[in-house]
C-alpha positions in Angstrom: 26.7 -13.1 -38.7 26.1 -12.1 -35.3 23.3 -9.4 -34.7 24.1 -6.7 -33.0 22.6 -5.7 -30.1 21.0 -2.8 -29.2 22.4 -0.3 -27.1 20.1 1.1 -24.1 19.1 4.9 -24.1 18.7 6.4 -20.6 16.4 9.6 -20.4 17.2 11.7 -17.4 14.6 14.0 -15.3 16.8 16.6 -16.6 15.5 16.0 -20.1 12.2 15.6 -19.0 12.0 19.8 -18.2 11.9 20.0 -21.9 9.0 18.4 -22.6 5.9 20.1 -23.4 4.5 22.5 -20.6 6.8 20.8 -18.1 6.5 22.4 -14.0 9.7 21.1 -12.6 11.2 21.5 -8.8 15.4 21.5 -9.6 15.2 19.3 -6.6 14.2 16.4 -8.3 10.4 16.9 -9.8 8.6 17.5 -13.1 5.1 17.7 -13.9 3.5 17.6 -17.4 0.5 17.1 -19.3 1.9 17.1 -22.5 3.4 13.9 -23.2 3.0 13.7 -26.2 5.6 16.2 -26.4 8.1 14.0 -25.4 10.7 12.1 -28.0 9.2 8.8 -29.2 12.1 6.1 -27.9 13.5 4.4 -31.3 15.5 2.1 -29.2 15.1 0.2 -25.5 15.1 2.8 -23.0 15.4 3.1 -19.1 14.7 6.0 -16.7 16.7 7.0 -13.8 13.6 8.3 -12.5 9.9 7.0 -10.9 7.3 8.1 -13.3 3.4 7.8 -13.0 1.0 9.0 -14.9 -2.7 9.1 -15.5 -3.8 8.8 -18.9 -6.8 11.2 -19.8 -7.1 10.8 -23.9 -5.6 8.2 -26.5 -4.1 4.6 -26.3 -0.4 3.8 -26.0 1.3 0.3 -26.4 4.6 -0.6 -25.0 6.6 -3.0 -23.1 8.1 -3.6 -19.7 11.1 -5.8 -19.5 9.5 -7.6 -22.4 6.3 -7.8 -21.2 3.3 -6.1 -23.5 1.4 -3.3 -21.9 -1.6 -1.2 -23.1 -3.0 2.2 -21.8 -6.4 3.5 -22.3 -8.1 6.4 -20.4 -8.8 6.2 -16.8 -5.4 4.0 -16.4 -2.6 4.8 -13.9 1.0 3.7 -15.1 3.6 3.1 -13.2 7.3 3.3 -14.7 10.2 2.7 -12.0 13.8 3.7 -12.9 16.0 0.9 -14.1 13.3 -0.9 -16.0 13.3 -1.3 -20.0 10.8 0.1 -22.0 11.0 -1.0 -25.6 8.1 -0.7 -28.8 6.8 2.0 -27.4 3.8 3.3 -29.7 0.7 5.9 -28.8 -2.3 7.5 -30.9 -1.8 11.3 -31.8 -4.4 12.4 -29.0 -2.3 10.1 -26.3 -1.9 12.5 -23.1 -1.4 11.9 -19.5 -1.2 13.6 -16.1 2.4 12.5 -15.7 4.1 13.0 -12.3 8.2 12.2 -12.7 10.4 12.1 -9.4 13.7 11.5 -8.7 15.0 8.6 -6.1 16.3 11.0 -4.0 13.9 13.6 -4.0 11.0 10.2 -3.9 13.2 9.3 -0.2 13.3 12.8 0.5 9.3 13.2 1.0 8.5 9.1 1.8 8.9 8.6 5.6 9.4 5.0 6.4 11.3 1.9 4.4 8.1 0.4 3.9 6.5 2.8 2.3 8.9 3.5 0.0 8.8 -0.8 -1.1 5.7 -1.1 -1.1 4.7 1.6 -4.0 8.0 -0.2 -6.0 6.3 -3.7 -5.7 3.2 -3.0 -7.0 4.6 -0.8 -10.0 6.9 -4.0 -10.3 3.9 -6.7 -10.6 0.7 -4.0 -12.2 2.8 -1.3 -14.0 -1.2 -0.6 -15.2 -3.9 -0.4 -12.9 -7.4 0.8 -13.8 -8.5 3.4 -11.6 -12.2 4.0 -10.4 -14.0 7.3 -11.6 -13.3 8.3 -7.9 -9.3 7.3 -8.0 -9.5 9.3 -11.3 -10.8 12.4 -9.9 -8.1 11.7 -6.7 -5.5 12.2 -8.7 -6.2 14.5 -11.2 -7.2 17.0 -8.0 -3.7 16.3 -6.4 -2.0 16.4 -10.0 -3.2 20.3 -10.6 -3.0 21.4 -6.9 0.3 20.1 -6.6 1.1 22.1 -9.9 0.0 25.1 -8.9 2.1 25.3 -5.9 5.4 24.1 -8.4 4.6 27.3 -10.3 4.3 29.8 -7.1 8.0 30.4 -7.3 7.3 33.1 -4.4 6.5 30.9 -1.9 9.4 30.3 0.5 8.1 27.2 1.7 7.3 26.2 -1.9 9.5 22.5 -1.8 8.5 22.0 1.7 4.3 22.2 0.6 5.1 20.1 -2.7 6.8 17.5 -0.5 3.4 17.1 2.2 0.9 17.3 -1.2 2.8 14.4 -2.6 2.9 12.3 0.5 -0.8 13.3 1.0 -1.2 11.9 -2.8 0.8 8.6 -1.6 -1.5 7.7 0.8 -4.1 8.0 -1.5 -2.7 6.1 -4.3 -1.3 3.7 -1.5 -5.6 2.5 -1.3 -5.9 2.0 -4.7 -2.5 -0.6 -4.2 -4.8 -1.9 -1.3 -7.9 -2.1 -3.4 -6.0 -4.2 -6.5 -4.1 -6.4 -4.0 -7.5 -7.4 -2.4 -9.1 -8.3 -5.4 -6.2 -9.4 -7.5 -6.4 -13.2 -8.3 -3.6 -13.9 -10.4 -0.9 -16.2 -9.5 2.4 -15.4 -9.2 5.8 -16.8 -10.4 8.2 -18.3 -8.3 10.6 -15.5 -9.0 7.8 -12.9 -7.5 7.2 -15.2 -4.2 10.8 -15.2 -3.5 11.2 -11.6 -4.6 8.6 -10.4 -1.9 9.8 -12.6 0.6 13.3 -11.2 0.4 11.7 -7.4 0.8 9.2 -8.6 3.9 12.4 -10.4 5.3 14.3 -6.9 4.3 12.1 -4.0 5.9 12.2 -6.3 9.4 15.5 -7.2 9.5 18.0 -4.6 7.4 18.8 -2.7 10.9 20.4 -5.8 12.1 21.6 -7.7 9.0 23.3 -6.7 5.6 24.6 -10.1 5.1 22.9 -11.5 1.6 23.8 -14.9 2.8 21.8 -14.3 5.9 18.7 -13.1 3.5 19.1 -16.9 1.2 19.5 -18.8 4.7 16.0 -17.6 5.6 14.8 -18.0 2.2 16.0 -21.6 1.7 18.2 -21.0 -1.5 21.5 -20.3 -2.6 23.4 -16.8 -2.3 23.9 -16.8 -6.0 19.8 -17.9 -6.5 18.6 -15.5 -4.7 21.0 -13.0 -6.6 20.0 -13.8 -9.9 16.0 -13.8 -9.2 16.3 -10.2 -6.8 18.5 -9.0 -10.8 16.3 -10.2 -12.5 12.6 -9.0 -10.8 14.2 -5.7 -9.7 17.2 -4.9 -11.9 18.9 -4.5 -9.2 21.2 -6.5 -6.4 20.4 -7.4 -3.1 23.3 -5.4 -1.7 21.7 -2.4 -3.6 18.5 -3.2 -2.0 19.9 -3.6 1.2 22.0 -0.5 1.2 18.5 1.3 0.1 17.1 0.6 2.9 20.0 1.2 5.4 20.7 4.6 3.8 17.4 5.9 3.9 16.6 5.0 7.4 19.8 6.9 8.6 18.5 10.2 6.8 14.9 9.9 8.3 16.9 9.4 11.5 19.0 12.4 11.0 16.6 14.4 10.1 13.4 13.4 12.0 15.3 12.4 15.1 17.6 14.1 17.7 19.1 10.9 17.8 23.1 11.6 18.0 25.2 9.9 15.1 26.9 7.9 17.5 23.6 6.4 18.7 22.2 5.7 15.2 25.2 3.8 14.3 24.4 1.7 17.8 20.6 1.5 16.7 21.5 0.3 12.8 24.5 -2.1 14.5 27.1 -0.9 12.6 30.6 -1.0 14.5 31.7 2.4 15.4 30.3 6.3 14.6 33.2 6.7 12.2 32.2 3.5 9.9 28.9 4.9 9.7 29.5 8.3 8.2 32.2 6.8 5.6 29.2 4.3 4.9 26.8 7.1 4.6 29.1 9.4 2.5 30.1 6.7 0.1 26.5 6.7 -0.8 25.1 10.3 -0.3 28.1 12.1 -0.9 28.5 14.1 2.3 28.4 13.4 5.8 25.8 12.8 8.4 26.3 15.9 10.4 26.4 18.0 6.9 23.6 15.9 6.0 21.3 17.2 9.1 22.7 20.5 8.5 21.6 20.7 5.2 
C-alpha cells in the first residue's frame, strides 16, 4: 500500500488579519502579539510571506524543511515564504512580537539587491538567533512604535512613516546578522557554499547576465547541479532568483532615479526599451511608466 502523501497548506497574510489583535497595512503588513491566536497547522505548511518574530513568553517546537527548531524567550525567528514548516507544537503561554510582510511590500521598503539577500540568507542558515537583552529591547521598541503608527489611520503619510521605521528596524537587525556571522563557527554544507556563492556571484553580476549557465560556468558545476542545490537550499530556481533581482532593481530605478526607461534597459543590458517593459509587466503586472506613476 502506498502512503499517501500529505498535501501542503499555504497560509496567506490575508489570513493572518484574523489573528488575535492583528494591526495590518492592506499594502502588504500585519503585526500581532497574539500568536497564539493563530490556527495550530495539522499538516506541512508554507507562507507566501516573510515572518519574524520575537518570542517574549513560552516555548514552541517545530521544523524547517525538516530540520528541528526550538524557541525560548529572548529568541528572534525567522520564517521566509516558501519554506515548510511541519510538527509545529507551543506551550499555552507561547507569545511573540511577530512582524509578517509581504514580498512586495518587503521590496517596496528594502533599497538595494543586497540588502534584500542578505536578511534571506541568514533566515535560510539561523531561522533562530538568540538576541542580546539589548537586541531584545531594539526590537521590541521598533515593534510598538511601528504599531502605533499602523493604528493612526489619520495620518496621510501613514505607509510612507511605516516603510522608513521598518528600514530603520533592518539596519538594526542587519548587526545582530553581523554579530552571529562573526562569531558563528559552524561549518557549512557543500550545498550552502555553493548556494552563497551563486547569490555573491548574483548581486555583482545580474545587471549584465541572466544566463544560468553563465552562473554554473563560474561556479565550476553543471546547469542542472547548480539547479537542483539553488531548489533545494532556497525552494526556489535560479531564474526566479535571477529575475528577483533584475525586477527589483528596475523599480528602485524607476522610482529613486530620473533615469528614462529607455536608459535603464541600456544600464540592465536588455535589448530594446520595449523588451524591458513586457519583461517588467510579465512580472509586476503593469508597466514601467504606470509603475513610476503609481
Amino acid at each position: 500500500m502506498v502512503k499517501k502523501k500529505n498535501n501542503i497548506k499555504n497560509t496567506t497574510l490575508e489570513e493572518a488579519k484574523n489573528w488575535g489583535n492583528a494591526e495590518y497595512l492592506e499594502e502588504g503588513l500585519v503585526l500581532t502579539d497574539r500568536i497564539a491566536d493563530a490556527p495550530i497547522p495539522r499538516e506541512p505548511t508554507s507562507m507566501s510571506f516573510i515572518l519574524m518574530a520575537l518570542c517574549k513568553h513560552g516555548k514552541a517546537q517545530y521544523s524547517i524543511d525538516t530540520r528541528e527548531q526550538t524557541v525560548k524567550p529572548g529568541d528572534l525567528l525567522f520564517i521566509s515564504e516558501r519554506h515548510i514548516v511541519d510538527n509545529y507544537m507551543a506551550s499555552p503561554d507561547f507569545e511573540c512580537l511577530c512582524i509578517m510582510v509581504s514580498t512586495e511590500f518587503y521590496h517596496g521598503f528594502i533599497q538595494n539587491v543586497k540588502n534584500v539577500s542578505s536578511l534571506l540568507l541568514f533566515s535560510m542558515n539561523n531561522p533562530v538567533v538568540s538576541l542580546t537583552p539589548r537586541e531584545i529591547q531594539v526590537y521590541s521598541n521598533y515593534y510598538q512604535t511601528i504599531r502605533e503608527k499602523m493604528s493612526d489611520r489619520g495620518h496621510h503619510y501613514r505607509t510612507n512613516l511605516v516603510k522608513a521605521l521598518l528600514l530603520a528596524m533592518f539596519y538594526d537587525m542587519s548587526n545582530v546578522i553581523w554579530r552571529v556571522e562573526q562569531q558563528e563557527s559552524k561549518s557549512q554544507t557543500r550545498a550552502d557554499v555553493i548556494f552563497a556563492n551563486f547569490i555573491r556571484l548574483l548581486e555583482q553580476h545580474f545587471r549584465q547576465e541572466r544566463r544560468v549557465s553563465w552562473y554554473a560556468e563560474q561556479l565550476c558545476i553543471t546547469p542542472k547541479y547548480l539547479s537542483e542545490i539553488v531548489k533545494q537550499v532556497s525552494k526556489r530556481t535560479p531564474n526566479e532568483w535571477i529575475d528577483n533581482y533584475v525586477i527589483l532593481e528596475i523599480r528602485v530605478l524607476l522610482k529613486n532615479s530620473t533615469k528614462s526607461i529607455k536608459e535603464i534597459a541600456e544600464e540592465l543590458q536588455f535589448p530594446n526599451q520595449s523588451f524591458l517593459g513586457k519583461y517588467f509587466k510579465e512580472h509586476i503586472g503593469v508597466s514601467p511608466s504606470q509603475y513610476r506613476k503609481g
